[in-house]
C-alpha positions in Angstrom: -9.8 95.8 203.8 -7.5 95.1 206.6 -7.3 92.3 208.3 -5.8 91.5 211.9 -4.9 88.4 214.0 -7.4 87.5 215.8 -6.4 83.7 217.1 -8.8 80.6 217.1 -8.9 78.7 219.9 -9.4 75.1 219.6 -11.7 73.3 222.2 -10.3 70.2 222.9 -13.1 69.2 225.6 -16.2 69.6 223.2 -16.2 67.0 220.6 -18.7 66.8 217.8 -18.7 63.7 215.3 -15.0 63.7 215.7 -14.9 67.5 214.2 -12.4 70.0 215.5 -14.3 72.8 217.1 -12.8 76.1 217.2 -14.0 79.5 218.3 -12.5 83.1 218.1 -11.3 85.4 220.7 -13.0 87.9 220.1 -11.7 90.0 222.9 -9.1 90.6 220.2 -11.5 92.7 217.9 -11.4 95.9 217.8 -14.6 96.6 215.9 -13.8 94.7 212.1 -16.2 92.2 211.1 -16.4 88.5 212.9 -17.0 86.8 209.4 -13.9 88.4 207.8 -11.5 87.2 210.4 -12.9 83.7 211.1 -12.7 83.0 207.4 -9.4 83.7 206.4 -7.6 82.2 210.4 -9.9 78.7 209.1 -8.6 79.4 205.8 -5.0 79.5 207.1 -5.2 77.1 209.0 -5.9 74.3 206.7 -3.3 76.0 204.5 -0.5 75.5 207.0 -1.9 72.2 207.7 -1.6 70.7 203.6 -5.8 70.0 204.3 -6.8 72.6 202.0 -9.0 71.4 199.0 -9.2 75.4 197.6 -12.3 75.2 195.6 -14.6 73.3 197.7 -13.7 74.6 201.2 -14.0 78.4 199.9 -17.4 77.7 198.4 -18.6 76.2 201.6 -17.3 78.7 203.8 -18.8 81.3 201.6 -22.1 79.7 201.8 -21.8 79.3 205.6 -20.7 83.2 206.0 -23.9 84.6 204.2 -26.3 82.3 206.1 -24.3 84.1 209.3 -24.6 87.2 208.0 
């Protein structure tokens, strides 16, 4: 599977029991799958951020990309 950059974009005027709401450009996309790419940027985000607990966050964004899906 390849993968490309598509960036998340951060709202910082919506704010959600103090949750950080991000959303894709999707503009970027040139036809791979939304789920894919939204995964692994949240993934590396937390990742570059030291907020990555592995086991739980993957298990709950797996469960959140098959109810998408």
């Amino acid at each position: 599977m390849i993968l490309l950059v598509i960036p998340s974009i951060k709202l910082n005027n919506i704010s959600i029991n103090d949750i950080d709401l991000y959303v894709k450009a999707e503009y970027f996309n040139p036809a791979s799958s939304v789920k894919d790419r939204l995964a692994v940027s949240i993934i590396e985000n937390a990742e570059s951020r030291n907020q990555l607990k592995k086991v739980k966050l993957l298990l709950k964004l797996r469960a959140e990309i098959q109810e998408l899906g």
